[in-house]
C-alpha positions in Angstrom: -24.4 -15.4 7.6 -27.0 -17.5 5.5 -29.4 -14.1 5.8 -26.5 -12.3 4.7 -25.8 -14.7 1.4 -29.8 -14.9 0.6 -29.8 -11.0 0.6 -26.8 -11.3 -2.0 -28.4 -13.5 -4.5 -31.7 -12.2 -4.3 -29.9 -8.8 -5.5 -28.0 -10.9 -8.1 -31.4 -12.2 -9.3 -32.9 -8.6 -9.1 -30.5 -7.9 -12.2 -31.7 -10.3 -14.4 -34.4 -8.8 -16.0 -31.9 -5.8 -17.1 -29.0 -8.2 -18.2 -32.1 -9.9 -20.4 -32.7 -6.5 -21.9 -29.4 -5.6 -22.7 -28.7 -9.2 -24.3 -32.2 -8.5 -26.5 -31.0 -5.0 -27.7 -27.4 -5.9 -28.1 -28.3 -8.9 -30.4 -31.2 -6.3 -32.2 -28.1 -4.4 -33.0 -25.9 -7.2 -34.5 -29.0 -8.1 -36.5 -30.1 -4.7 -37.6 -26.3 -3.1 -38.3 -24.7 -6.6 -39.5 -27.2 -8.7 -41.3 -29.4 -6.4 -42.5 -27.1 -3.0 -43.2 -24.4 -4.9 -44.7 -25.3 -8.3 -45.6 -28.7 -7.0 -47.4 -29.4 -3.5 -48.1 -26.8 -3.0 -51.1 -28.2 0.5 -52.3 -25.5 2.6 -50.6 -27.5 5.1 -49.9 -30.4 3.6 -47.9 -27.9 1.6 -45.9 -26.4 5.1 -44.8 -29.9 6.6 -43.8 -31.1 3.5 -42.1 -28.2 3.3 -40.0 -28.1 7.2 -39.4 -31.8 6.8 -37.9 -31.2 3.9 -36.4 -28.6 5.0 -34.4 -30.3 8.0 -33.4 -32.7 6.3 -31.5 -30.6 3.9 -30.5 -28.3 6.7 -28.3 -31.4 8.3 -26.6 -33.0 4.7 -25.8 -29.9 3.6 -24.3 -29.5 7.2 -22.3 -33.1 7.5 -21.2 -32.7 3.6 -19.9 -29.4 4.2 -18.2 -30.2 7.3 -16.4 -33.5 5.5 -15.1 -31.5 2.3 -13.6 -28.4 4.9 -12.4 -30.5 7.5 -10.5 -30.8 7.1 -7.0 -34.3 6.9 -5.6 -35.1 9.9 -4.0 -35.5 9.3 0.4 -37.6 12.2 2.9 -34.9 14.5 4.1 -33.7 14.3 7.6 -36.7 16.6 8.5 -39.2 13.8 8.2 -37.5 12.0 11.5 -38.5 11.8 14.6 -36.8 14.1 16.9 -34.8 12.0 19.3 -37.2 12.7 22.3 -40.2 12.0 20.6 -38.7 9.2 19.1 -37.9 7.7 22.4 -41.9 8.8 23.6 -42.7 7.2 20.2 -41.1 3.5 21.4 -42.2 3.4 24.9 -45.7 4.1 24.2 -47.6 1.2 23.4 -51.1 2.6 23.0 -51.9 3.4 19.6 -53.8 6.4 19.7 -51.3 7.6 21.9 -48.6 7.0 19.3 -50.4 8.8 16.8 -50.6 12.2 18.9 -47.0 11.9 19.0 -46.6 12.0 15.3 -49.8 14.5 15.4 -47.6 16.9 17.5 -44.2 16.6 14.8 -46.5 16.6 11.7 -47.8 20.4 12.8 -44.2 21.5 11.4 -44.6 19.3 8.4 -46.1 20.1 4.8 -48.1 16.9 5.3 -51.5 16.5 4.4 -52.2 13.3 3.1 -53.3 10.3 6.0 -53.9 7.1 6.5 -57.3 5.2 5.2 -58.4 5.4 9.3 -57.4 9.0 9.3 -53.9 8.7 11.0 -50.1 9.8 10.3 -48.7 7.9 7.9 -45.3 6.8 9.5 -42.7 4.2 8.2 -41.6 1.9 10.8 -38.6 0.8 9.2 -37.1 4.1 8.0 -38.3 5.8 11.6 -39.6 8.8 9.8 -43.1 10.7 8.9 -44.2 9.8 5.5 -44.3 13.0 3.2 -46.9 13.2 0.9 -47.0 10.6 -2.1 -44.1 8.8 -0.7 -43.9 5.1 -0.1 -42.0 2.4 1.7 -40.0 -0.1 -1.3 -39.6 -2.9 0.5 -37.2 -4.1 -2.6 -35.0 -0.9 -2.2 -35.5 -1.1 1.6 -36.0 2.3 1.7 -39.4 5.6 1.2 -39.1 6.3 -2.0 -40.4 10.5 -2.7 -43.7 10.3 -5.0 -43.6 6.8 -5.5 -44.9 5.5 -8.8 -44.0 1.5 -8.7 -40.9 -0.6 -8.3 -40.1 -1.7 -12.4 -38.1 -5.2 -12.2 -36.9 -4.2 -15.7 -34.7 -1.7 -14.6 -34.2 -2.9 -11.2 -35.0 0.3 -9.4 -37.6 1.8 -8.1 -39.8 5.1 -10.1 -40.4 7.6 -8.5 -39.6 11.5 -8.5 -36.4 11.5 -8.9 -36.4 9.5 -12.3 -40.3 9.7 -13.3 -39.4 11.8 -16.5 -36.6 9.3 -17.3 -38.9 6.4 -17.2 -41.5 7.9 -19.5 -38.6 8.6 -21.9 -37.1 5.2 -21.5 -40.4 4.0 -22.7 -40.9 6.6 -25.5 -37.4 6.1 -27.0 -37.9 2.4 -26.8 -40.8 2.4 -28.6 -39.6 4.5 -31.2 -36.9 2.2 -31.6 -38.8 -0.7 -32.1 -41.4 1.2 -34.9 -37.9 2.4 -36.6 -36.7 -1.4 -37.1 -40.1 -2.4 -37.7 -40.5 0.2 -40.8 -37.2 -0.2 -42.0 -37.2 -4.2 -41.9 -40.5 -4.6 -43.0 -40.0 -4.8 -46.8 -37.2 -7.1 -46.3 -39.4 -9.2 -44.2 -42.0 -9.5 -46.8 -39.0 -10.3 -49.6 -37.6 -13.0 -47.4 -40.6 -14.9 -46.4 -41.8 -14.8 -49.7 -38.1 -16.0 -50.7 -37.4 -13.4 -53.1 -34.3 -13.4 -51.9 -31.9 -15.8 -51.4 -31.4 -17.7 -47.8 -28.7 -16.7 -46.2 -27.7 -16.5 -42.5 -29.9 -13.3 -42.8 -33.2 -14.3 -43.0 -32.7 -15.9 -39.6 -31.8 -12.4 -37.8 -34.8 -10.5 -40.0 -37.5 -12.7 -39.4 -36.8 -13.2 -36.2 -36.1 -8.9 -36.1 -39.1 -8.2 -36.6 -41.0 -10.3 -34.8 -39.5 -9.4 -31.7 -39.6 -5.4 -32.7 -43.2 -5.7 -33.2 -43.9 -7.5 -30.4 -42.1 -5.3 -28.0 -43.3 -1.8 -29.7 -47.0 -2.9 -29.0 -46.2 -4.3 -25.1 -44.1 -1.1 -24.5 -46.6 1.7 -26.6 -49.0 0.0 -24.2 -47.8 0.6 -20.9 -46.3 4.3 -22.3 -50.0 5.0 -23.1 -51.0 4.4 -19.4 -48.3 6.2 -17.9 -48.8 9.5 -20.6 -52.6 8.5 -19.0 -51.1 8.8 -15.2 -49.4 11.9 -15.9 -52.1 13.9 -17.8 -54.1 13.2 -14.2 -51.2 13.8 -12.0 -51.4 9.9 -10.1 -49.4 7.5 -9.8 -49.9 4.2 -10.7 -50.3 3.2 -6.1 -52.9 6.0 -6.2 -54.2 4.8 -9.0 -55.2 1.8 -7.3 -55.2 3.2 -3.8 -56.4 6.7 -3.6 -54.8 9.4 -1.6 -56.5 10.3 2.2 -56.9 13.6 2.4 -58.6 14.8 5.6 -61.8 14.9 3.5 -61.3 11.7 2.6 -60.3 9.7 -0.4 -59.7 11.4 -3.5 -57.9 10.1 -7.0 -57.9 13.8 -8.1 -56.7 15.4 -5.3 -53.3 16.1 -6.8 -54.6 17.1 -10.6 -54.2 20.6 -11.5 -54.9 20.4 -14.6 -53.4 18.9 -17.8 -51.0 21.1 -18.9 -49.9 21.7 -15.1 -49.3 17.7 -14.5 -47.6 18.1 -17.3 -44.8 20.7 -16.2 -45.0 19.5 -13.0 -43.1 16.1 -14.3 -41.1 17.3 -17.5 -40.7 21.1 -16.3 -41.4 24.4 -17.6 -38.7 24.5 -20.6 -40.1 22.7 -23.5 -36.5 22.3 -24.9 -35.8 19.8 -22.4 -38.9 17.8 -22.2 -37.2 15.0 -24.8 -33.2 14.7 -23.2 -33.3 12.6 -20.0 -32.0 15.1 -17.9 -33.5 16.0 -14.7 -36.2 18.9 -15.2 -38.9 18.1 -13.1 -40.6 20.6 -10.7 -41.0 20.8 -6.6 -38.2 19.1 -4.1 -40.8 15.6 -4.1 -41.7 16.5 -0.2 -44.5 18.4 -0.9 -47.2 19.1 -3.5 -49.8 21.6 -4.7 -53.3 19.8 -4.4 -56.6 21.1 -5.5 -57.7 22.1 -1.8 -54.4 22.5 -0.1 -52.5 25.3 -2.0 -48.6 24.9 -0.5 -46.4 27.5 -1.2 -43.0 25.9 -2.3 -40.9 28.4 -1.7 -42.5 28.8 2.2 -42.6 24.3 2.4 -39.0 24.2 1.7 -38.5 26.9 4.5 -40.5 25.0 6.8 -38.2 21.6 5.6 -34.6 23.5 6.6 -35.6 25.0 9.8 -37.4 21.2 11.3 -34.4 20.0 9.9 -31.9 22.3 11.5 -34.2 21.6 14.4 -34.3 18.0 14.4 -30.0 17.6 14.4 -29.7 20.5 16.8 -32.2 18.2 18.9 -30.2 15.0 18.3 -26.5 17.4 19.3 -27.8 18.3 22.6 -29.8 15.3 23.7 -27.8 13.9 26.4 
């Protein structure tokens, strides 16, 4: 019971750094629409521009932010599992090496290519299942997460393939928000600090406005630059600081096919969509083209149906 209540809280807690957010932007809209549109601005014309823009900006931030907490992090498919016999094999056997020919034998069926550093099968304990390539155990989530990028306490979910392209947009749109109340304020700013005009409760909520703006757009443009950085170079931010295994060896670049190529592979092929968080991304997140490995995706995902077919038929029949 106690284990049961600790797991509770600690997800309570996990949503703190989101409710925080959403208090910061909701108050940044009370300041921005209230004090400043109609307590300040009185030429009718700017206040209806301001709050046009504003609200733009405003709509996608929140959407691109939603859609990143909201989407489910993408898990292996059922192919990925051990077949029930050579799971059993798998748990009886407590020689290592012996272990790993086990997983040898499965991953012949698998579009896996990537190892561990010592040159074994990468296989998750927990979730009882190969690892395909780029995918990693969240031990937050509880769960292997497809093309894991990092687990982002800010949106209390993990990024990976399945919401990549909304977390790049999250950030965009969030720092074009904060750049639009920083232009928009600024003159304002200047007129209250240098008490040109009169103080009222404004000057409070505008000061303070744009502060916080400025502050955020440079700590947000900051990390958006590293992750345009990380997808111009195909990586993710664990292979940045843990480079893939090919058999080979180690290789930061081994998934980099180019700029404009890492590009589509995270915001598609349709430019028209690149801005709107809706899912566009390319491949199915089980398996990737590298630079020496050329995968066919149409013949990968055949390979994915038929083990998978394979593996429940295995686990219908077992006795």
């Amino acid at each position: 019971m106690a284990p049961q209540a600790l797991r509770c809280c600690k997800r309570a807690l996990n949503w703190l750094p989101v409710v925080f957010v959403n208090l910061v932007v909701g108050w940044s809209y009370y300041a921005y629409v209230v004090e400043l549109c109609v307590f300040t601005i009185s030429n009718h014309a700017e206040r209806i521009s301001y709050l046009v823009i504003f609200h733009i900006f405003l709509m996608m931030f929140i959407w691109s932010y939603w859609r990143t907490i909201w989407s489910v992090p993408a898990s292996p498919s059922q192919a990925f599992s051990l077949p029930r016999a050579e799971k059993e094999l798998y748990e009886r056997e407590e020689r290592a090496e012996m272990q790993q020919e086990i997983l040898k034998k499965v991953a012949r069926n698998l579009p896996v290519y990537t190892r561990m550093p010592d040159g074994g099968i990468r296989y998750c304990k927990p979730c009882q299942l190969i690892k395909p390539d780029r995918c990693h155990h969240c031990s937050t989530c509880e769960r292997c997460v497809l093309k894991m990028d990092h687990h982002c306490p800010w949106v209390n979910n993990c990024v990976g393939f399945s919401n990549y392209k909304f977390f790049i947009l999250f950030l965009t749109y969030a720092s074009l928000y904060c750049l639009v109340i920083c232009a928009t304020v600024t003159q304002y700013f200047i007129k209250f600090w240098t008490k040109k005009l009169p103080d009222t409760h404004a000057r409070f909520h505008i000061l303070f406005l744009f502060f916080v703006a400025a502050l955020f757009f440079i700590s947000i443009v900051s990390l958006l630059s590293y992750h345009l950085w990380l997808v111009g170079k195909n990586r993710t931010t664990i292979e940045t600081f843990s480079a893939p295994v090919f058999t080979n060896g180690r290789d930061k670049s081994g998934f980099s096919l180019g700029c404009s190529r890492n590009v589509t592979e995270v915001f598609g092929d349709q430019a028209k969509y690149w801005m709107l968080p809706v899912f566009s991304s390319q491949g199915d997140g089980h398996s990737f083209v590298t630079r020496l490995v050329h995968i066919d995706p149409e013949q990968a995902n055949s390979v994915l149906q038929q083990n998978g077919k394979r593996h429940q038929g295995k686990h219908v029949t077992a006795p």
